[in-house]
C-alpha positions as CSV (number, residue, x, y, z in Angstrom):
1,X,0.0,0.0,0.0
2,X,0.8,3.5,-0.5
3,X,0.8,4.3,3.1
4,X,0.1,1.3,5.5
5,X,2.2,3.5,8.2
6,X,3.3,0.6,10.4
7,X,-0.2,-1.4,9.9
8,X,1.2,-4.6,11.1
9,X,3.9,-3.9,12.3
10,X,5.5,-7.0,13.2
11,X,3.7,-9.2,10.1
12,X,6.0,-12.0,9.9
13,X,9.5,-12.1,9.5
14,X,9.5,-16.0,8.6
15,X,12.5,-18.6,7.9
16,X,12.1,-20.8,6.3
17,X,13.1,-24.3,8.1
18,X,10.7,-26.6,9.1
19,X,8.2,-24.9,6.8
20,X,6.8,-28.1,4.8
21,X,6.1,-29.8,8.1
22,X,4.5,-26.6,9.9
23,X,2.4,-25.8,6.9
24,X,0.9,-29.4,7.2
25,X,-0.2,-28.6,10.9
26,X,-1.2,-25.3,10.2
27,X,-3.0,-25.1,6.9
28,X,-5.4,-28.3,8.3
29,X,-8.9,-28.2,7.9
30,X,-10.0,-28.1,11.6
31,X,-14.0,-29.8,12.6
32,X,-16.4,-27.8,13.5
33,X,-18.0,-24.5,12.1
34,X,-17.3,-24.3,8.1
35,X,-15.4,-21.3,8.2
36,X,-12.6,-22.5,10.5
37,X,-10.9,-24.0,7.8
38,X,-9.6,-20.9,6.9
39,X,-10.0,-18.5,10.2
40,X,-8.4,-21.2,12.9
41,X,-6.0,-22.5,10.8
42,X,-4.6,-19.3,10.5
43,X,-4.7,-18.6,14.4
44,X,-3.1,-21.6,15.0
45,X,0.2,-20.0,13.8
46,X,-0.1,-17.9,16.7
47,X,2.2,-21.1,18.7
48,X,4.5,-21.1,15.9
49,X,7.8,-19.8,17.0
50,X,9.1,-18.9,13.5
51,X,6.2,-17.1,12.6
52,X,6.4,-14.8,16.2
53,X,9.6,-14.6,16.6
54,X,11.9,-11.4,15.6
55,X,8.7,-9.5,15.6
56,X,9.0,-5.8,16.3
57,X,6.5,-4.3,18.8
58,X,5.0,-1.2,17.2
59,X,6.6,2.2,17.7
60,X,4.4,4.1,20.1
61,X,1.7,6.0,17.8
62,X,-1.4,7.9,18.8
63,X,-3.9,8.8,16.5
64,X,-5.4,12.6,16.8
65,X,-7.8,12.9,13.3
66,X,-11.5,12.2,13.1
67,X,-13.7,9.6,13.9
68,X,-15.4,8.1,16.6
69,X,-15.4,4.7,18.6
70,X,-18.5,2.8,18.4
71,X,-20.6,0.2,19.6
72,X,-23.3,-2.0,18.3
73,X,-25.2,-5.2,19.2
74,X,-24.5,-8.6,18.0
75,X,-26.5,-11.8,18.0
76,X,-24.7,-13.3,21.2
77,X,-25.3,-10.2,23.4
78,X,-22.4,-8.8,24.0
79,X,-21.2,-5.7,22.0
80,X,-19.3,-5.2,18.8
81,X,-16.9,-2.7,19.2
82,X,-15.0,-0.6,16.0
83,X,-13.9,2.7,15.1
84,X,-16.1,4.9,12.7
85,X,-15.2,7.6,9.9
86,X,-18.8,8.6,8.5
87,X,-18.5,10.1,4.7
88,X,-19.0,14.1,4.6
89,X,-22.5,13.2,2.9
90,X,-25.2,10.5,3.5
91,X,-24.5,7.4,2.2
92,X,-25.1,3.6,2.1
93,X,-21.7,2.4,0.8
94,X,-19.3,0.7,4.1
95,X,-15.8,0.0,3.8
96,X,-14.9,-2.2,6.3
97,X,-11.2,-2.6,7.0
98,X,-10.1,-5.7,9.9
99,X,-7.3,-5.7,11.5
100,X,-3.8,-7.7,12.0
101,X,-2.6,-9.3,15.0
102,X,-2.1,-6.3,17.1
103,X,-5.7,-5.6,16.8
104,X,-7.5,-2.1,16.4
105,X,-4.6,0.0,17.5
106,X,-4.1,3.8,16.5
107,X,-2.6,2.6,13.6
108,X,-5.5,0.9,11.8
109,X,-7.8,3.6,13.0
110,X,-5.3,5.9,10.9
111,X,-5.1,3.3,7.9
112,X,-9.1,3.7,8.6
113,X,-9.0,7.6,7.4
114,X,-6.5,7.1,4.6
115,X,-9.1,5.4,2.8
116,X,-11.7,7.5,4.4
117,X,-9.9,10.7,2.3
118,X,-9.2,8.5,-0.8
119,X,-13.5,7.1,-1.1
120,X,-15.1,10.2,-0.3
121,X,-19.0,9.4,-0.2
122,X,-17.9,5.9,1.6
123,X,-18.6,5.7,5.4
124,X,-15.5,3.8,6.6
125,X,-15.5,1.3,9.9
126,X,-12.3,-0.6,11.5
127,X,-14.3,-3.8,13.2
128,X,-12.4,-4.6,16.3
129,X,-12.1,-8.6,16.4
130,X,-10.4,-8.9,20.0
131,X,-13.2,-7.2,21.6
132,X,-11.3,-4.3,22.6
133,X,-7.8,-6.1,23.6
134,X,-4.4,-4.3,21.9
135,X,-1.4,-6.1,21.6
136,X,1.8,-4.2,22.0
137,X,4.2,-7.3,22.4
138,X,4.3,-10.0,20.0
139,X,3.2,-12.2,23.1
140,X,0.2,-10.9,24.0
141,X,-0.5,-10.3,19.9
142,X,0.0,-14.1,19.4
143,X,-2.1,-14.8,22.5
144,X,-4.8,-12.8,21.1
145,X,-5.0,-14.1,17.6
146,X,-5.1,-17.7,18.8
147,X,-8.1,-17.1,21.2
148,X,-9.9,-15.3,18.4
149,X,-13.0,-17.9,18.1
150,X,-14.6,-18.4,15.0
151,X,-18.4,-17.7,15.9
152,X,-17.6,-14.4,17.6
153,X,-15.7,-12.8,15.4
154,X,-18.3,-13.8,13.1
155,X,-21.1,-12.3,15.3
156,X,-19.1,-8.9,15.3
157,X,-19.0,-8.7,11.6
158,X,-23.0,-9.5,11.4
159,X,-23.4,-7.2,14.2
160,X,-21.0,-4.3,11.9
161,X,-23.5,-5.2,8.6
162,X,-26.5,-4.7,10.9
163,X,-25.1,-1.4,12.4
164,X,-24.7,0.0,8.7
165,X,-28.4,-1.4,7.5
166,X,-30.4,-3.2,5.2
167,X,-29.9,-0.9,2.6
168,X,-26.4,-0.6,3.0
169,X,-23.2,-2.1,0.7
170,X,-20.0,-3.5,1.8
171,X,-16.5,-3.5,0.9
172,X,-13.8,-4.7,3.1
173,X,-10.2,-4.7,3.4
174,X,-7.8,-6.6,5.7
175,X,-4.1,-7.6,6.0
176,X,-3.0,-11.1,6.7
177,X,-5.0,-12.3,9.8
178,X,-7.3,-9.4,9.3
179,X,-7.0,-10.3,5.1
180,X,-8.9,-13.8,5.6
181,X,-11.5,-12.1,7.7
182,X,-11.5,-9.3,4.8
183,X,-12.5,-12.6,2.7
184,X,-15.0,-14.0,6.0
185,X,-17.0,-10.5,5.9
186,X,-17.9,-10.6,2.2
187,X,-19.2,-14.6,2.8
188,X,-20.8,-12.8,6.1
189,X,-22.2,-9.8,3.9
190,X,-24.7,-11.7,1.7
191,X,-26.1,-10.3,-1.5
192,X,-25.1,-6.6,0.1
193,X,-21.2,-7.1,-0.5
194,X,-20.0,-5.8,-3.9
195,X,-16.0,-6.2,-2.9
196,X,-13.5,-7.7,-0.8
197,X,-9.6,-7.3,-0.6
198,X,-7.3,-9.5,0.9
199,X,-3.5,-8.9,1.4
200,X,-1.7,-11.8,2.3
201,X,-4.9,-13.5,4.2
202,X,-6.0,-17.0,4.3
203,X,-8.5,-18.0,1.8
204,X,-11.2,-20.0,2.7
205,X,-11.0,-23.5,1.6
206,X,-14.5,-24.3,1.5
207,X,-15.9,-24.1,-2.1
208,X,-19.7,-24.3,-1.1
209,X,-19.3,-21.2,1.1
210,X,-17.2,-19.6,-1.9
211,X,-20.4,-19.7,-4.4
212,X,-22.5,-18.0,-1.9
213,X,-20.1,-15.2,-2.5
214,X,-22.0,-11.8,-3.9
215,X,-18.9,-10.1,-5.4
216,X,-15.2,-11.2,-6.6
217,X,-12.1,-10.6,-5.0
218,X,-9.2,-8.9,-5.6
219,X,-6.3,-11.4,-3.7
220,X,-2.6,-9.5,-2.9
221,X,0.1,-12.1,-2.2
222,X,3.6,-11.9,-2.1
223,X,5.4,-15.1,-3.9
224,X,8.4,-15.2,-1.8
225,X,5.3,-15.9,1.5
226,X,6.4,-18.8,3.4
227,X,2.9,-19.4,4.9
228,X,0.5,-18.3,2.3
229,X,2.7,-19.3,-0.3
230,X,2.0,-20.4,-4.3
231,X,0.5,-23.4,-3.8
232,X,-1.9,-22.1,-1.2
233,X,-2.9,-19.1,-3.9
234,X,-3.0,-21.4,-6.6
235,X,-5.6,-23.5,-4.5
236,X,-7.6,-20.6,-3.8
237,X,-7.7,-19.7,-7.4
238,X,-8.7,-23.8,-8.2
239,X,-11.4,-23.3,-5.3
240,X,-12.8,-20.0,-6.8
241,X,-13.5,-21.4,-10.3
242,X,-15.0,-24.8,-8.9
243,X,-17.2,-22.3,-7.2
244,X,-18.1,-20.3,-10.5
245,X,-16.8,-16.7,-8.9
246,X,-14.2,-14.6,-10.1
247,X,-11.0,-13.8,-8.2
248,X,-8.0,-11.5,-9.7
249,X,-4.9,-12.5,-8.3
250,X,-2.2,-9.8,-7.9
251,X,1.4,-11.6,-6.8
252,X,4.4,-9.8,-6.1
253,X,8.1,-10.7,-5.9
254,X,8.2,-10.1,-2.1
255,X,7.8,-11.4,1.0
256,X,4.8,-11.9,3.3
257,X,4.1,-8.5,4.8
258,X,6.1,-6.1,2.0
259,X,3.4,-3.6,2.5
260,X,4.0,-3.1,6.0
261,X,7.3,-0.5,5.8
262,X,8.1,-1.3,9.6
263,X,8.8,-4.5,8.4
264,X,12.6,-5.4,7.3
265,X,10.4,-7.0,4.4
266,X,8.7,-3.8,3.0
267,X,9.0,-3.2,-0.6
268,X,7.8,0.6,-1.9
269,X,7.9,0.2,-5.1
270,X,5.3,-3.2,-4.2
271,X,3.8,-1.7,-2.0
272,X,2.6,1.4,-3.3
273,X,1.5,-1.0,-6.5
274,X,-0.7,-2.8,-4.7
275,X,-2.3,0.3,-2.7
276,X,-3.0,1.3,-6.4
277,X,-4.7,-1.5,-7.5
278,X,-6.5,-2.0,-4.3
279,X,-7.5,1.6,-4.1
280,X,-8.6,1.5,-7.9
281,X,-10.8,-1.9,-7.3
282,X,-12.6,0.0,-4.5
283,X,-13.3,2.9,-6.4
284,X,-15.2,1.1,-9.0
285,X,-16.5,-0.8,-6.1
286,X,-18.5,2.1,-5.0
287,X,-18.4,4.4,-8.0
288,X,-15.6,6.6,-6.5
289,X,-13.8,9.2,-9.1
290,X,-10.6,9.3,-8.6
């Protein structure tokens, strides 16, 4: 992206040893709800020592420009929580952008009004998914992700949709383990999602959820990814078409996390490529000029 700040910033600095054997136990289909396939498998990497270790804890950062915390009700009773940018005018059209593993810090809500200034006429919403917990050590960020459960998080996207209406349409955004929720919210969305990006994210593996899908995707990956590598794109592309729905892959030659530039992986030149391109595909998303 052209700006992620330090969204992320610790998003995987990954060796490569022991990868064949860890991506067996991590990219397993666990029982249970459908969508764990692709959500839980993902939060198991939180135990992985290669994939938390050498993590940077974010610089210290506090956001100061508009917008408001919110709340809203789910199904389960207790409340949603995110941070709200509402567009200048009155409108129906939601961006919602998720989260990585350090949660809804100031640095998402400021990701949050970068595309708030860039889709004007687009309210924009940062869904918390740790219920108000913010990492600031890559400890306590791993401990969060893995507790994330799959039915909660999936309440406080429902509860997100119902906030913004029946008339409303959704977008959404999200980067690694906030890109396969990115993917989760449009399933979640119904016939009123009409995008979904995902950088680096999980895909889900399930094709009979995939043909429920009301939009396509736009997919960033980065080739050199240890963890959602080739092979796991190339199945998600395999899984879109069984499924009849339309995906654009865009792959770069970098690393998991190059468009996070506190990362010792960060790519501009990538980086402000795919911003483009995500940018662009949200625009015509929601009928944005440029």
């Amino acid at each position: 992206m052209k700006k992620l700040f330090t969204l992320t910033a610790a998003l995987f600095s990954l060796t490569f040893s022991a990868t064949a054997q860890k991506m067996a136990s991590c990219c397993a289909r666990p029982a249970g709800h459908s969508s764990a396939s692709a959500t839980e498998a993902f939060a198991m990497l939180a135990t992985n020592k290669d994939f938390s270790g050498g993590h940077d804890a974010p610089l210290p950062y506090t956001y100061a420009g508009e917008g408001q915390n919110i709340e809203f009700k789910t199904a389960d009773g207790t409340p949603g929580r995110g941070f709200e940018i509402k567009s200048a005018t009155p409108s129906n059209q939601y961006l919602f952008v998720i989260h990585e593993w350090w949660g809804l810090n100031d640095y998402i809500r400021k990701e949050a009004a970068t595309f708030a200034r860039e889709l004007p006429g687009v309210n924009v919403i940062a869904v918390d998914l740790y219920d108000g917990k913010v990492a600031t050590t890559p400890e306590e960020a791993g401990k969060y992700m893995g507790e994330v459960k799959t039915e909660r998080a999936a309440a406080i996207l429902k509860g997100a949709q119902q906030y913004a209406g029946p008339k409303a349409k959704f977008a959404s955004i999200g980067w690694c383990f906030g890109g396969g929720w990115s993917l989760q919210e449009a399933l979640l969305g119904g016939k009123q999602t009409v995008g979904c990006v995902m950088y680096y994210g999980m895909p889900e593996k399930d094709v009979a959820k995939l043909k429920t899908l009301n939009t396509d995707v736009l997919g960033i990956f980065a080739s050199q990814d240890k963890w959602i590598n080739p092979e796991v794109v190339g199945q998600f592309k395999k899984d879109m078409a069984a499924a009849g729905k339309k995906v654009t892959i865009e792959t770069y030659e970098a690393d998991h996390a190059f468009a996070n530039p506190s990362n010792p992986k960060f790519n501009q030149e990538y980086a402000t490529k795919a911003h483009a391109r995500a940018l662009a595909y949200l625009r015509g998303k929601f009928k944005v000029k440029a």
